[in-house]
C-alpha angles and dihedrals in degrees: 000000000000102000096247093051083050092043090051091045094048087042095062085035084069095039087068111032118103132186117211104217123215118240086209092057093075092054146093113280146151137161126270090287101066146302134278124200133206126208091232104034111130112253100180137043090254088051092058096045092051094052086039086062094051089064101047090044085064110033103033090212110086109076101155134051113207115222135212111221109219086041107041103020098047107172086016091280102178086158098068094040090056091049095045093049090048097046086051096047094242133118120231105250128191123350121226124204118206120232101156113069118051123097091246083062098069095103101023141302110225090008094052115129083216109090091203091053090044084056094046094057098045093053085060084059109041084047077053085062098053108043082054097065087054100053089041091243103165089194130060107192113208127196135170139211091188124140152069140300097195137049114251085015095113141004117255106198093040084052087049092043079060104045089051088054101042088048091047083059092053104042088046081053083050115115133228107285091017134120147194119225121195122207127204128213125178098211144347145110078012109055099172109053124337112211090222099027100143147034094254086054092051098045088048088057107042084047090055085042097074128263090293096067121091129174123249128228114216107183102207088050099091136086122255113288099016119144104241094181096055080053082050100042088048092043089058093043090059093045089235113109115113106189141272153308104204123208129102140232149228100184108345139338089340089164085222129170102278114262094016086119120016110015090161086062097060083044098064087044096058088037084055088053095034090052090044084050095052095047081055105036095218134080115283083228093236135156122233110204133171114221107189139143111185123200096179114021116069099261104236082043090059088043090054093047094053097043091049093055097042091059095051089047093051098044082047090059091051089053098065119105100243099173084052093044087052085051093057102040089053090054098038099233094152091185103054089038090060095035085059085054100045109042079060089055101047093037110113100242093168093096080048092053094048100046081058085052102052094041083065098043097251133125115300080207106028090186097051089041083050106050085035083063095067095215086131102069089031089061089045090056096045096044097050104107082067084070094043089062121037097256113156147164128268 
């Protein structure tokens, strides 16, 4: 493909392609063995949609903040977040239901043996529903920590009879223009077996659940090795793949900065869409979200880095030759195929990505203009009186 033909293509890739953003993400957060707080980290539902504007003010590319019911609905409040998310400039993306953290949820939510705990779950999702109608949310994100730790402990067929039938339920609460999206995790906190623990499981499910139902992709939720981009490339055969949870990994779900470790990776998952796109000619309707909950790194830093990456990897997919690639796999030449992949990738498309940026009168350098802005030790000023008294995230 001639380089200005390749620039143009990667140029009106950018122009649509948005990032959800998690309300969780600009908060404080740590592992299972403590917290660890941050000056400037969001405490309050204004706080998060604040940070959740800087990095759309920078990056462009950033319009919705997803938001975590029990955490950031509390009382079932639509009013305040749709305020909040207008006086911010944002939109209010997809809603999450917990089922995780309550004490009911030690052994399951939908998958409970117990029918009161099962009710009970289902009632949070179907309330997630709702709420969503009212803030206009066209996606309900639903993941589960259900499982088991022991061998013999559950039955695993009986567990997956009752999460057909709790997702059935919630597709059949679902309103007009809403989905449900299911997401997949191999362990933890369940290490024995995970009731959704894979892709195929996932698809199965959200198949039983009704049209509306479509699988996530979370892509730290895999095991080492896997190829994430076949899971991808079935998923769109089967016109069943939802979108995307964005964050990398080392060894499991890390929750790392997308692209830290294995860019190449994300690469060959926006080449697989890109390619399907192209075959269609039409978008695959997918949604693009970070999930990320940094302990080290200052949290809207973190945003604006992944964001960032996610953009240059998305305008270097464009950028592949796909006519050309279909060529050489017809004719099985293996080391022009991979050559046509992998000039795209290595290709610089930061000068690309900032000439996006400036021609719509945003930061060549979002992270500079951001840190030159000086928001993040105002917020810690201002947020100070979280630290003085003990106020922290669940």
């Amino acid at each position: 493909m001639k380089p200005k033909l390749a620039d143009e293509r990667a140029l009106a890739a950018l122009e649509r392609f948005e990032i959800e953003l998690p309300s969780w993400g600009f908060a404080d957060t740590g592992t299972r063995f403590g917290k660890y707080p941050q000056p400037a980290a969001a405490h309050t539902l204004e706080e998060k949609f604040a940070d959740a504007a800087q990095v759309h003010r920078f990056t462009g590319c950033c319009p919705r903040l997803a938001l975590h019911v029990l955490w950031d609905l509390p009382g079932g409040d639509a009013r305040s977040a749709r305020e909040l998310a207008e006086r911010h400039g944002l939109r209010v993306g997809s809603l999450h239901p917990n089922l995780f953290q309550e004490p009911e949820y030690k052994h399951g939510s939908l998958a409970n043996e117990l029918e009161p705990v099962r009710e009970k779950a289902l009632a949070q999702v179907r309330e997630t529903i709702r709420l969503a109608g009212e803030l206009q949310c066209e996606e309900i994100s639903l993941w589960l920590a259900d499982g088991s730790n022991y061998p013999g402990t559950a039955d695993i067929r009986a567990r997956r009879r009752r999460l057909e039938t709790a997702l059935q339920a919630a597709h059949a609460a679902l309103q007009p223009g809403q989905r449900l999206l299911v997401e997949y995790k191999p362990f933890e906190p369940a290490f024995y077996h995970t009731d959704i623990a894979d892709w195929g499981m996932a698809l199965l499910l959200a198949r039983a659940a009704g049209p509306r139902a479509r699988v996530l992709v979370d892509t730290g939720h895999h095991y080492s090795g896997q190829n994430i981009e076949q899971i991808v490339a079935w998923l769109l055969h089967e016109d069943m793949l939802g979108g995307f949870h964005f964050n990398d990994r080392r060894y499991a779900d890390d929750d790392l900065t997308l692209g830290s470790i294995d860019p190449y990776q994300i690469f060959r998952i926006f080449a697989e869409i890109q390619a399907y796109e192209a075959e269609r000619g039409l978008a695959a309707g997918l949604s693009y979200m970070i999930d990320q909950s940094h302990n080290l790194k200052p949290k809207i830093e973190a945003m604006l880095q992944t964001a960032m990456r996610a953009q240059e990897l998305w305008a270097k997919a464009a950028r592949v030759d796909y006519a050309a690639l279909a060529e050489h796999r017809a004719a099985q030449r293996l080391i022009e195929a991979e050559e046509t992949l992998q000039t795209a990738f290595w290709d610089d498309v930061r000068p690309l990505s900032r000439q996006w940026r400036e021609a719509r009168g945003l930061p060549a350098d979002p992270l500079a203009a951001f840190r030159a802005s000086g928001y993040a030790e105002l917020a810690a000023a201002a947020r100070k009186h979280h630290h003085a008294s003990g106020a922290s995230y669940a």
